[in-house]
C-alpha positions as CSV (number, residue, x, y, z in Angstrom):
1,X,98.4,121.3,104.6
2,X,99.0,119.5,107.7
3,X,97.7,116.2,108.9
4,X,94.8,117.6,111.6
5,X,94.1,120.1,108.6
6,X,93.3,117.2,106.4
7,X,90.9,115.5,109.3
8,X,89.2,118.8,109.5
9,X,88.6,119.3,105.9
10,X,85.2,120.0,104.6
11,X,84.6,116.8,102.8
12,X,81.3,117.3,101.7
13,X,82.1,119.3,98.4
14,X,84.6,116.3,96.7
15,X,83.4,114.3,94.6
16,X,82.6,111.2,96.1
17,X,80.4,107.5,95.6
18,X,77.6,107.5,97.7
19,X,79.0,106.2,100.9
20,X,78.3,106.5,104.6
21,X,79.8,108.7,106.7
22,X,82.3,106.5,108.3
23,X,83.6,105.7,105.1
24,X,84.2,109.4,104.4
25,X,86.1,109.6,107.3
26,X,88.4,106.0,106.6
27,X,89.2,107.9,103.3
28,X,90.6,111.0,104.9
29,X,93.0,108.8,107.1
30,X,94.1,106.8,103.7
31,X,95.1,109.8,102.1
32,X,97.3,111.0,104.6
33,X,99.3,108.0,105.1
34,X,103.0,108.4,103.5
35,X,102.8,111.1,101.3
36,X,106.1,110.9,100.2
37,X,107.3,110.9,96.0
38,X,103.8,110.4,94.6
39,X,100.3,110.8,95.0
40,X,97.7,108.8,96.5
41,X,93.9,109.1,95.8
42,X,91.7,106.8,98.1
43,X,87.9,105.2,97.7
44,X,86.0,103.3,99.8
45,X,83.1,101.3,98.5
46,X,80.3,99.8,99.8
47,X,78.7,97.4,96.8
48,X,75.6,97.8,97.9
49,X,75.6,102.0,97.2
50,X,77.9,102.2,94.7
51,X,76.7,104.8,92.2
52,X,76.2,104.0,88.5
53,X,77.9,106.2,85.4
54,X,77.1,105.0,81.9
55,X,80.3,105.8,79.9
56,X,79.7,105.9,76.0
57,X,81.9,103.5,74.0
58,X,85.1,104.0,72.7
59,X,87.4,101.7,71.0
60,X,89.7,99.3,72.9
61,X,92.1,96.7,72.6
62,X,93.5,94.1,75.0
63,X,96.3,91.9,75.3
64,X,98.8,89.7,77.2
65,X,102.2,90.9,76.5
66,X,105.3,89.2,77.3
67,X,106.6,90.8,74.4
68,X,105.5,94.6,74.9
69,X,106.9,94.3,78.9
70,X,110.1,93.0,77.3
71,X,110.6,96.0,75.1
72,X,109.6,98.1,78.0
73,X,112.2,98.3,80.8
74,X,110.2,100.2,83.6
75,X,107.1,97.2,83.5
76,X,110.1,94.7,84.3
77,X,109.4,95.3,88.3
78,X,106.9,98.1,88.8
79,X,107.2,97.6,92.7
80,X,110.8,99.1,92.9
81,X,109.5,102.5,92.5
82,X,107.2,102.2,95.9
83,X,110.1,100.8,98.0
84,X,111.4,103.3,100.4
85,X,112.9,102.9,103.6
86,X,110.5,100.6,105.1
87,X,111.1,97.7,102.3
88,X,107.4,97.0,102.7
89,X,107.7,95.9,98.8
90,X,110.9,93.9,98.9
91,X,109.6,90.6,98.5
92,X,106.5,91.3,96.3
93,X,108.6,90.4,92.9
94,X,109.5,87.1,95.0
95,X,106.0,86.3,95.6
96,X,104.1,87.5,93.7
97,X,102.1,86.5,90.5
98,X,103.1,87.9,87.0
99,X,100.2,88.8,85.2
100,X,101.7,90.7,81.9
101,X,97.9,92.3,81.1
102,X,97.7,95.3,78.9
103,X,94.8,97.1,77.2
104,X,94.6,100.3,75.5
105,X,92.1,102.9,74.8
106,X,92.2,106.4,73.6
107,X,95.3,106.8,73.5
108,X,96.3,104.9,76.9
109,X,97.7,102.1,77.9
110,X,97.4,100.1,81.0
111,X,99.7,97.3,81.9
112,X,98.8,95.4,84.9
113,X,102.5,93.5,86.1
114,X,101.9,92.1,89.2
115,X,99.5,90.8,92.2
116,X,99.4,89.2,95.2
117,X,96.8,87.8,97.5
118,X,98.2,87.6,101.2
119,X,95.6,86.3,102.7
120,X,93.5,89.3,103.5
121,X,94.8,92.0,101.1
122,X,95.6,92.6,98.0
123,X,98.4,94.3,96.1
124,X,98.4,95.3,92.3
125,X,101.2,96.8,90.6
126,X,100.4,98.7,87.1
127,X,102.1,101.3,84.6
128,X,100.2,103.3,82.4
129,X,101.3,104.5,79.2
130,X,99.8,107.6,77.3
131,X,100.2,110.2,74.9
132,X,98.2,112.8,76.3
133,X,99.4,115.5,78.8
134,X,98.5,114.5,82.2
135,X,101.2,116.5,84.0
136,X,102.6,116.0,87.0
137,X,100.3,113.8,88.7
138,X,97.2,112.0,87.4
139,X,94.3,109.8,89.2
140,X,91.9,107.2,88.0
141,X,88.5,108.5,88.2
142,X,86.1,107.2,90.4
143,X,84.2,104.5,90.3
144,X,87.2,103.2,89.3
145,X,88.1,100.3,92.3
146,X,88.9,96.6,91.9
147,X,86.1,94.4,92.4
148,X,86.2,90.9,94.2
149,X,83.9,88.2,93.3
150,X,81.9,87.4,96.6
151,X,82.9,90.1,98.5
152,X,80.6,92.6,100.8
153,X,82.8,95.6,100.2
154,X,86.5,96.8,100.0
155,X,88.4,99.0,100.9
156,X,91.9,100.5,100.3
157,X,94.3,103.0,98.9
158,X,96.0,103.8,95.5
159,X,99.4,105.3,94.4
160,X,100.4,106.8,90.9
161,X,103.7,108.0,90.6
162,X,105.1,109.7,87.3
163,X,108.6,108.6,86.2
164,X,108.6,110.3,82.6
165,X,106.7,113.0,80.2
166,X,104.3,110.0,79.3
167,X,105.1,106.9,81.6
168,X,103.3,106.8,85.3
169,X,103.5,103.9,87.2
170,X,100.4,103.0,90.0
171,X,100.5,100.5,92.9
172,X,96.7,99.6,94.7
173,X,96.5,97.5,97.9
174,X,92.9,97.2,99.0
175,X,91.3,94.2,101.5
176,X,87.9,92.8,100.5
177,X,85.2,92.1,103.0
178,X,83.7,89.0,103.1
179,X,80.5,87.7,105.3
180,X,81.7,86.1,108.1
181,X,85.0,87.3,107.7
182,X,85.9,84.3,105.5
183,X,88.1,84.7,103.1
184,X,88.2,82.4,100.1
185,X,91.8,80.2,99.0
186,X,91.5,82.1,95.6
187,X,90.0,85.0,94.5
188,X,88.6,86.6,91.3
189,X,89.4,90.4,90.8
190,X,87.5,92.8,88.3
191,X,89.1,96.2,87.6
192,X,87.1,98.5,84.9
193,X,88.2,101.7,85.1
194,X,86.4,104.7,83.5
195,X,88.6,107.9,82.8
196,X,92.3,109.2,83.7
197,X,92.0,112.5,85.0
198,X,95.2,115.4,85.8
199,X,95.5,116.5,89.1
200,X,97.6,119.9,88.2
201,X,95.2,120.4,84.5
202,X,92.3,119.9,83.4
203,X,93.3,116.9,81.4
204,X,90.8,114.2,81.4
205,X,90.5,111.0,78.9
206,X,87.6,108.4,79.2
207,X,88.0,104.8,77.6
208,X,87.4,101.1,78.2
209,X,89.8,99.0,79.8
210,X,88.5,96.0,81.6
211,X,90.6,93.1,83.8
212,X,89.7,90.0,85.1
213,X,92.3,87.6,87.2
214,X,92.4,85.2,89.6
215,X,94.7,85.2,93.0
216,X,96.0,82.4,95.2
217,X,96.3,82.5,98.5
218,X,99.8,82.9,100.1
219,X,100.3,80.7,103.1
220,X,100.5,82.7,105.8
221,X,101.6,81.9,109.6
222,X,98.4,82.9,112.1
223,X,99.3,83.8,115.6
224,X,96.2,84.5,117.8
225,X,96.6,87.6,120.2
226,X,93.3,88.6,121.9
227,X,94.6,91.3,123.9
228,X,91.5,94.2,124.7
229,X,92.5,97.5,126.2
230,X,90.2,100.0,126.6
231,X,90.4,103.6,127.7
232,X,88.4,107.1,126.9
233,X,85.1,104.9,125.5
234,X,87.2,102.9,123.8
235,X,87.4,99.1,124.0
236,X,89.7,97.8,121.4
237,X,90.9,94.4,120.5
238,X,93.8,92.8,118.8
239,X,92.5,89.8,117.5
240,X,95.4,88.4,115.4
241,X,98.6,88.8,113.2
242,X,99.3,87.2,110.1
243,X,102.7,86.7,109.0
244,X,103.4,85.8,105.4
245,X,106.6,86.4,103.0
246,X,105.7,89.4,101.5
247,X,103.5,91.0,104.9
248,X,102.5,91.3,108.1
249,X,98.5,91.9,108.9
250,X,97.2,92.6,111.9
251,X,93.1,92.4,112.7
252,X,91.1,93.7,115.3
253,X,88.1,95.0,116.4
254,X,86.4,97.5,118.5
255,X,83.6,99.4,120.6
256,X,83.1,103.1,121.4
257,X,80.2,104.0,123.7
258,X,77.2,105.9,122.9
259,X,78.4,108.8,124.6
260,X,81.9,108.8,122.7
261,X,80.0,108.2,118.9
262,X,77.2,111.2,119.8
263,X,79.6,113.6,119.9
264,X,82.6,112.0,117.6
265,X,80.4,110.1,114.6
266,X,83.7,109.0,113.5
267,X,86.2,106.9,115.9
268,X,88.8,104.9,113.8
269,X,92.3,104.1,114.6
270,X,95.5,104.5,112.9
271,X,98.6,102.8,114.5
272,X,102.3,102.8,115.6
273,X,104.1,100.0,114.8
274,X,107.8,98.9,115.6
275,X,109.5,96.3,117.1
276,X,112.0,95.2,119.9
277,X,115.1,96.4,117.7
278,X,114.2,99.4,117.4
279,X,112.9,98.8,113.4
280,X,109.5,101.7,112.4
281,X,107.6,99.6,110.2
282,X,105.0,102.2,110.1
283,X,104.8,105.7,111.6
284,X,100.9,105.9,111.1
285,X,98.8,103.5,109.4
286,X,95.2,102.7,109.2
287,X,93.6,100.0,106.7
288,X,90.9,98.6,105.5
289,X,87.5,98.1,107.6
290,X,83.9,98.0,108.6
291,X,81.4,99.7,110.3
292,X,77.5,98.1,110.3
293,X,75.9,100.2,113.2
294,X,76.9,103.4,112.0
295,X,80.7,103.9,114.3
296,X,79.7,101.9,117.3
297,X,81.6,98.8,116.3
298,X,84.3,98.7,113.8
299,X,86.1,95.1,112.9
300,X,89.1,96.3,110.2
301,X,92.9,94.6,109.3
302,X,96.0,96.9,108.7
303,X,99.0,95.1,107.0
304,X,102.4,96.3,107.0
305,X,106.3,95.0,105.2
306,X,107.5,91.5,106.7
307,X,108.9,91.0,109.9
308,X,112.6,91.9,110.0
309,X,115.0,88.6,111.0
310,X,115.6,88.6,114.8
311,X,113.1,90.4,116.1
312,X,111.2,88.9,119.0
313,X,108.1,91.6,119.9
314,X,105.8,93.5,117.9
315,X,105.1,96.8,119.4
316,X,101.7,98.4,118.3
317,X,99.7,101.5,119.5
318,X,96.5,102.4,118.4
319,X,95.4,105.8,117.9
320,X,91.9,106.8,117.7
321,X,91.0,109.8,115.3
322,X,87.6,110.9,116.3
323,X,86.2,113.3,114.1
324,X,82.8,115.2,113.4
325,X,84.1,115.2,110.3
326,X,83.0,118.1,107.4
327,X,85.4,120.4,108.6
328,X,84.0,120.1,112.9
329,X,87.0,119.4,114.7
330,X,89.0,116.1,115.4
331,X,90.5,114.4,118.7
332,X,93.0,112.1,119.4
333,X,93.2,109.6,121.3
334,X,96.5,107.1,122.4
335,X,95.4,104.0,124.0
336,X,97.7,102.1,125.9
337,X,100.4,100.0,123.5
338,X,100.3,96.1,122.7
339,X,103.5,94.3,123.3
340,X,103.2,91.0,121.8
341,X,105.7,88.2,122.0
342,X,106.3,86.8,118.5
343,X,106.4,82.8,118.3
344,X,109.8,81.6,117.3
């Protein structure tokens, strides 16, 4: 299936929290970003909708375990299976804080390795562990995303990828939404999810795991940009960039006029980003975001790998999928591209 085949798809018939419309569409756009080695389920979640499953109880254990990870040679860095050519991951290991968590249920076992807090978004790496036949690919079922103590909403996107008949390993990088925009130095994440289901059978185990842990902040350079082009209905804004040692984030903002959102109830953008060597950091990206007046404004960040060494602009272009989404049609639209001199 191509790309514009998944933006037309008929999204009405998956099975989905209850979220708004402009949610649906972010989720589309998170499932087709780099679909390379493994695949990537996506949810969106808006706290304040978010439906409620009552699971029955099974039993579960939990632990820390230094000494399981040492007996298991794939949990010693998760993140080295999700590095591909654009070394978005190289530095997580660096930077990043061990967390050795591990519970099991019905026959799983979840081992959380890493996490870091960049600021704005946040990255888990985990390996799951089973005995039952999931095949070749498998997905948490929703609800099943991390929560943030404090936060409005989150959004983000999730990768499992199978690396033996009963060893997967997952990776999760989602940003919290905060009022204000204000993001706290530390954070507490929750992560309770409900069921493991097969994506090629019909495999499907519920249990009980349940995480809690805190985050620090990384410390992070800020650069303020403010740049605003605006074209087709479009005015879009580049607020900032945030450079830190294991990612770059951009954050921005925009407006779509009546006339553009009657037609297209969906306008969000997904971007080119490379810089002055000629280095793709991403090909198309989108990230995580908000709308409150149903599409008209959108506020959202996008984070991508570290800055390679010697490079002295950022070039970004947005792209603005607008979509009528259930399977209506799509448009694209290229704005104009940001140049941005970085600070030396």
């Amino acid at each position: 299936m191509t790309k514009k085949e998944w933006f037309d798809l008929d999204i009405d018939h998956l099975e989905t929290l209850d979220v708004t419309e402009i949610e649906k569409a972010r989720v589309k756009q998170h499932v087709l970003k780099n679909p390379k080695k493994s695949k990537k389920t996506t949810l969106w979640r808006n706290f304040a909708v978010a439906s409620v499953i009552i699971i029955s109880a099974t039993t579960v254990s939990g632990f820390a375990f230094p000494s399981l990870a040492s007996q298991l040679p794939f949990m010693d860095n998760v993140i080295q299976f999700f590095n591909d050519d654009e070394h978005r991951y190289e530095a997580f290991e660096d930077f990043s804080t061990d967390l050795n968590l591990s519970q099991t249920s019905n026959g799983i076992t979840v081992m959380i390795d890493n996490a870091v807090y960049d600021g704005t978004n946040i990255t888990v790496s985990y390996a799951i562990e089973t005995e039952h036949d999931f095949g070749e690919a498998m997905k948490v079922k929703a609800p099943y995303w991390f929560d943030v103590v404090g936060a409005t909403g989150s959004g983000g996107g999730d990768q499992i990828t199978k690396i033996s008949d009963t060893r997967y390993v997952g990776l999760a990088s989602f940003t919290p939404h905060f009022k204000d925009n204000v993001y706290p130095e530390t954070v507490e994440v929750t992560w309770a999810p409900k069921a493991f289901t097969s994506m090629s059978n019909n495999q499907e185990i519920e249990g009980e795991w349940s995480f809690t842990f805190s985050l620090d902040q990384l410390e992070g350079d800020l650069q303020l940009v403010n740049r605003t082009i605006q074209q087709e209905d479009v005015n879009f804004t580049l607020q900032s960039i945030e450079f830190t040692d294991v990612s770059t984030v951009i954050s921005y903002e925009q407006g779509v006029t009546d006339k553009l959102v009657a037609k297209w109830p969906s306008v969000t953008p997904v971007f080119r980003i490379k810089d002055n060597l000629g280095n793709v950091y991403v090909d198309e990206t989108s990230g995580g975001g908000v709308s409150r007046d149903n599409g008209k404004t959108f506020e959202g960040t996008t984070t991508f790998g570290p800055m390679q060494e010697g490079a002295s602009q950022l070039i970004i272009q947005p792209v603005e999928i607008a979509s009528q989404l259930s399977g209506q049609g799509h448009i694209e639209i290229e704005l104009e591209p940001i140049v941005i001199d970085l600070k030396k």
